[in-house]
ZAMARGU-4260 file (C-alpha; in steps of 0.2 Angstrom, whole numbers, plus 5000, padded with zeros to 4 digits):
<rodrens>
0) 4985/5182/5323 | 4994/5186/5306 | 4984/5198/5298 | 4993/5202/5282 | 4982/5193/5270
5) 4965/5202/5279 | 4968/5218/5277 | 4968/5217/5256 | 4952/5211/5259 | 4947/5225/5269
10) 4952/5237/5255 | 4945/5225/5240 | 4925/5222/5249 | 4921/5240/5247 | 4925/5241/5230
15) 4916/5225/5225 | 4903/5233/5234 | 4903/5247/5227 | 4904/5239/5206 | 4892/5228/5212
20) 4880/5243/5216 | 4883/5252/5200 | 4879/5237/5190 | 4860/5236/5202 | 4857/5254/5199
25) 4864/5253/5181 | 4851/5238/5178 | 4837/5249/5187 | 4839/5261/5174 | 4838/5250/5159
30) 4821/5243/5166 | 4814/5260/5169 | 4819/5266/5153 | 4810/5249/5143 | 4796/5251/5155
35) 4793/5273/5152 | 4775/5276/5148 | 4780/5288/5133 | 4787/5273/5123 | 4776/5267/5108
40) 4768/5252/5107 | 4778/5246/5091 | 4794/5249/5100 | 4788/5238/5115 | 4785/5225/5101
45) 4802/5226/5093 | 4809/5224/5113 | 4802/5204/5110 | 4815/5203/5096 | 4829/5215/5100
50) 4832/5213/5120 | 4838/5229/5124 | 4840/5227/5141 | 4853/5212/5138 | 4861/5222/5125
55) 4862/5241/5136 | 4870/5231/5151 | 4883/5227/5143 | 4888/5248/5141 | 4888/5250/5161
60) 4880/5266/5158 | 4876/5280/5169 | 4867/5295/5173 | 4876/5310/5163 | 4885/5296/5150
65) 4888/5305/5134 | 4883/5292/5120 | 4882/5292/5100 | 4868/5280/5093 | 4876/5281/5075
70) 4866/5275/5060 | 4851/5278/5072 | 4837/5272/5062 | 4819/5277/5070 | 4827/5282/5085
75) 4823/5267/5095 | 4840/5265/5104 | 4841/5284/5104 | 4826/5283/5114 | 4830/5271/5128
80) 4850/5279/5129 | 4842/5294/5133 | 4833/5288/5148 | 4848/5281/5155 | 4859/5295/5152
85) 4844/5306/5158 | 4844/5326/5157 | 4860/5326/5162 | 4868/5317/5147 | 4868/5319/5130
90) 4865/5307/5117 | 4868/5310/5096 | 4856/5301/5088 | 4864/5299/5070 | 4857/5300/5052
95) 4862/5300/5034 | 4852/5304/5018 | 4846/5287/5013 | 4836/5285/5030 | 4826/5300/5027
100) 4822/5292/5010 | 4816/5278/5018 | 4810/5284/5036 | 4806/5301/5032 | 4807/5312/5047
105) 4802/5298/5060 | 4818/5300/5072 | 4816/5320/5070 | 4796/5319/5074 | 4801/5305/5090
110) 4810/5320/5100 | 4801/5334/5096 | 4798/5344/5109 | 4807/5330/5121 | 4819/5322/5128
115) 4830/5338/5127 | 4846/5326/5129 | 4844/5319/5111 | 4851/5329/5098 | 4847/5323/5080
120) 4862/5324/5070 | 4864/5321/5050 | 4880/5317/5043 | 4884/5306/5029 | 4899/5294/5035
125) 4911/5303/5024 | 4906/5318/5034 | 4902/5314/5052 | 4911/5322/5065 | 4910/5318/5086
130) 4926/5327/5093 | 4941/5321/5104 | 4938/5310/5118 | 4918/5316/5121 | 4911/5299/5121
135) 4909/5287/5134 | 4901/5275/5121 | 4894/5272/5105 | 4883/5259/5097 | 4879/5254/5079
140) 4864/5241/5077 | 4864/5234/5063 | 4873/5247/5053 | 4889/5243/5055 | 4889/5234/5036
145) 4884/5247/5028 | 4900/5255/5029 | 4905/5243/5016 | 4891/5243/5005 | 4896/5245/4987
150) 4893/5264/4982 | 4903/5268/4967 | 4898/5284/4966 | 4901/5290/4985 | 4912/5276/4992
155) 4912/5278/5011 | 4928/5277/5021 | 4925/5264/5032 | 4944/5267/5041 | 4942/5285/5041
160) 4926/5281/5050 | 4930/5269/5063 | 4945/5281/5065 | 4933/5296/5071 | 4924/5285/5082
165) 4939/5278/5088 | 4945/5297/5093 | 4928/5303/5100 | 4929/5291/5113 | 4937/5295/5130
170) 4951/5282/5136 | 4941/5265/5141 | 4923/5272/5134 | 4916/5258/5123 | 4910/5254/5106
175) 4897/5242/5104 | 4890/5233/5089 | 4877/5222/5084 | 4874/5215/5066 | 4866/5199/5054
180) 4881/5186/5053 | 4887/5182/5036 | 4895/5164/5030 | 4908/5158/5036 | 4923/5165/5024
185) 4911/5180/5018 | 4919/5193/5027 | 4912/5210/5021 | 4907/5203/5003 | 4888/5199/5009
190) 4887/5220/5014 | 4878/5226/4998 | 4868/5209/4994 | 4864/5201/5007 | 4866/5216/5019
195) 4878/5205/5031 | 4895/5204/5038 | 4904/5189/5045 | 4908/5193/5065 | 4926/5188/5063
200) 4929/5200/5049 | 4920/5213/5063 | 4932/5206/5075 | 4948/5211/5067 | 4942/5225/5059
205) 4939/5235/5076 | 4956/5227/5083 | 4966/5233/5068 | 4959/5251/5075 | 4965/5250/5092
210) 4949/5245/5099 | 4951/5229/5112 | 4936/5216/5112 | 4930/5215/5130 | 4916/5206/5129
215) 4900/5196/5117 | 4883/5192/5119 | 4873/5174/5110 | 4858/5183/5117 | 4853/5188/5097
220) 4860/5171/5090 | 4846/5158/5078 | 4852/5142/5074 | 4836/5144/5061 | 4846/5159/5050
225) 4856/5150/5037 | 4867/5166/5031 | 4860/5163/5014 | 4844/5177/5014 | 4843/5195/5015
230) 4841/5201/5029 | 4823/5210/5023 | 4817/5193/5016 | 4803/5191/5026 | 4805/5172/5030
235) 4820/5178/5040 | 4816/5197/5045 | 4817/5201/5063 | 4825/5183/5065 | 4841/5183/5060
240) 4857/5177/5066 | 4865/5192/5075 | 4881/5194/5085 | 4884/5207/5098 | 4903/5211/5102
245) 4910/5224/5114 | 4925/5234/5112 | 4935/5246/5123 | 4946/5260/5120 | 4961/5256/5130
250) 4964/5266/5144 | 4980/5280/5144
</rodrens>
């Protein structure tokens, strides 16, 4: 019996075995992190809208992970990285000026006196720095347009930007983002109005920065969005049309 072609198979079962392992125990703690007793009740209500658990798989994230949550909001993905991560990681849960006008001190109040692992960090985009090769990964949810809001009088630097994130994170780590689709043909121009951004636009973007696309999600997609409302209008808040993409650091 010729058993050249075997023994690959004997080499390759152990590590499908093994992907296949992390992916169960990486799945486990995405479900234990939605389902933590500390979590609020309006956050469990967002889950219905937001679908964490199909948007965190796609990070293949594990215990110890170093991850920036930039434009972070209220802290609701901060939350939920942290529990994945867990004591061992470390997650930035990003701020700027402008949320603290609108939010307040609602992410600074959300980790007070726990989850050790989150550190609250303010930076206007201009500003923002996250080291050389630290970061396994790092989200922006529906933030990533508002790097090209129109701000004459402190313009961000959307490539400068990209650029840091693009260094902060190690060889393969990943970048993923999630924002309200634009027209088709609207590229950035819907940012400051309409608070939108076409995917495609996204798409290049990120590839002109060395980032590879490795994967989407239609998980946030609605037929029902038109493109043609802001994205606070409430006929189409928390119902919009949103596209998820994936990108990876290539690998040295």
């Amino acid at each position: 019996m010729n058993n050249s072609k075997t023994k690959p198979l004997l080499y390759i079962l152990p590590l499908v075995l093994l992907l296949t392992a992390c992916e169960y125990c990486g799945q486990q703690r995405i479900a234990a992190a939605i389902s933590d007793a500390g979590r609020t009740e309006q956050d469990r209500q967002r889950d219905l809208e937001s679908k964490p658990a199909e948007i965190l798989k796609l990070l293949n994230l594990g215990e110890g992970a170093q991850v920036a949550d930039l434009f972070a909001g209220g802290g609701y993905y901060s939350e939920l990285l942290g529990h994945i991560v867990g004591e061992k990681g470390k997650v930035i849960a990003h701020t700027v000026e402008i949320y603290h006008k609108i939010l307040g001190d609602a992410l600074e109040k959300r980790f007070k006196d726990r989850m050790p692992q989150v550190h609250v960090y303010a930076a206007e985009p201009n500003d923002i720095e996250l080291g050389s090769e630290t970061l396994d990964a790092a989200i922006m949810i529906m933030s990533y347009h508002d790097l090209y809001l129109s701000k004459p009088e402190a313009p961000t630097d959307a490539s400068k930007f990209i650029d840091k994130i693009y260094f902060a994170l190690k060889p393969g780590g990943k970048l993923l983002i999630e924002d309200h689709q634009a027209r088709p043909g609207a590229g950035n121009s819907d940012s400051g109005t309409l608070h939108r951004i076409e995917e495609g636009f996204a798409m290049n973007d990120l590839e002109n920065h060395g980032f590879k696309l490795v994967a989407t999600s239609q998980v946030l997609r609605s037929a029902e969005d038109d493109h043609s409302k802001n994205v606070f209008d409430p006929a189409i808040r928390g119902k919009t049309d949103r596209f998820v993409l994936l990108f990876e650091k290539p690998k040295k």
